[in-house]
C-alpha positions as CSV (number, residue, x, y, z in Angstrom):
1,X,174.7,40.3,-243.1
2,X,178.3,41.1,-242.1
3,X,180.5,38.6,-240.4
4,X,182.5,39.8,-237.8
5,X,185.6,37.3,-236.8
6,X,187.8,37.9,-234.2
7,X,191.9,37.4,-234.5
8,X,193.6,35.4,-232.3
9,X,196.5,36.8,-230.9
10,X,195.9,40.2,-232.0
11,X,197.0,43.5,-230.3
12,X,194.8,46.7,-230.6
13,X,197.4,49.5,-232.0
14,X,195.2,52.1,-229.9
15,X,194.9,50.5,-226.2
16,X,197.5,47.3,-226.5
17,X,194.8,45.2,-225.3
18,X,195.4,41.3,-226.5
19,X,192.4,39.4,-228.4
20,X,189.6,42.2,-228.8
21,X,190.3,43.1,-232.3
22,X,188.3,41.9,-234.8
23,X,188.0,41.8,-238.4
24,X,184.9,42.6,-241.4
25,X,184.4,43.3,-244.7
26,X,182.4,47.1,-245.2
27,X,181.5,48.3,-248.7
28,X,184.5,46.7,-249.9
29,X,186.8,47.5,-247.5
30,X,188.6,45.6,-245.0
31,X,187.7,46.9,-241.3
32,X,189.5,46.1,-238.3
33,X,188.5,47.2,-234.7
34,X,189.0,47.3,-231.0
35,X,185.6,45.9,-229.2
36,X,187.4,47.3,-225.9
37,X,188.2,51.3,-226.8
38,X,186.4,51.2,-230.5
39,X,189.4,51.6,-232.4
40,X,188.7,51.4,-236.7
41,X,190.7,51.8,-239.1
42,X,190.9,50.1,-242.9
43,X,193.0,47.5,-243.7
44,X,195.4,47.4,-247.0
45,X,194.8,44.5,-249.3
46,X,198.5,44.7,-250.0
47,X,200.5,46.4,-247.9
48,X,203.9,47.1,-248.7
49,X,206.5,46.6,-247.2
50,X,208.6,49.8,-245.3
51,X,211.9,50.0,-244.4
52,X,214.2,47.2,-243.5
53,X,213.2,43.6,-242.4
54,X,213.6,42.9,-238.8
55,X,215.9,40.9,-237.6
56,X,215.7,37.5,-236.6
57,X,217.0,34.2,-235.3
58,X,216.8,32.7,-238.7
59,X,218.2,36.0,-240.9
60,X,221.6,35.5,-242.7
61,X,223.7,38.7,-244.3
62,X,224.1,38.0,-247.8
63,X,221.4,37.0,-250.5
64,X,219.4,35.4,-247.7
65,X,220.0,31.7,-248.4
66,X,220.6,29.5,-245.3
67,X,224.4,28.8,-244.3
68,X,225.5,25.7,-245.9
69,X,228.4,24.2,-244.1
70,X,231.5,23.6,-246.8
71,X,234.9,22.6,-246.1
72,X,237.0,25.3,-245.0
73,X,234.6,26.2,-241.9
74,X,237.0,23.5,-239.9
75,X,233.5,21.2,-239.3
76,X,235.1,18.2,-236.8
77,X,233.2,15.1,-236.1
78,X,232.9,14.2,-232.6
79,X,232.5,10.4,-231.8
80,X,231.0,9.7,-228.3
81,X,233.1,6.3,-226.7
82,X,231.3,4.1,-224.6
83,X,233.1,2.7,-221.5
């Protein structure tokens, strides 16, 4: 018997509608489709990566290490004073 799950969240490629894709196994292959216009296709395993990543809030240039504060970025201290 094949289980069919639905993904949360998921956008159909073909129509755009939101949460009526859904995802089964087929003679070994991974099948995703679009219970609203019937979309299929097969889905990689492993799919590789093309292109450039996007960018984000949290990208840094560089070797993609988070931005450590050191001493010559003038960091001040601000104390608060209570009257």
């Amino acid at each position: 018997m094949t289980i069919k799950r639905f993904i949360a969240g998921a956008v159909c490629p073909a129509c755009g509608v939101q949460d009526t894709v859904r995802f089964f196994q087929k003679e070994d292959f991974d099948i995703r489709e679009c219970v609203d216009c019937g979309f299929s296709d097969e889905v990689q395993n492993k799919p590789a990566l093309v292109g450039e990543l996007p960018e984000t809030r949290v990208s840094h240039e560089g070797e993609g290490r988070h931005n450590t504060l050191n001493e010559d970025q003038n960091v001040q201290v601000v104390r608060i004073l209570d009257n």
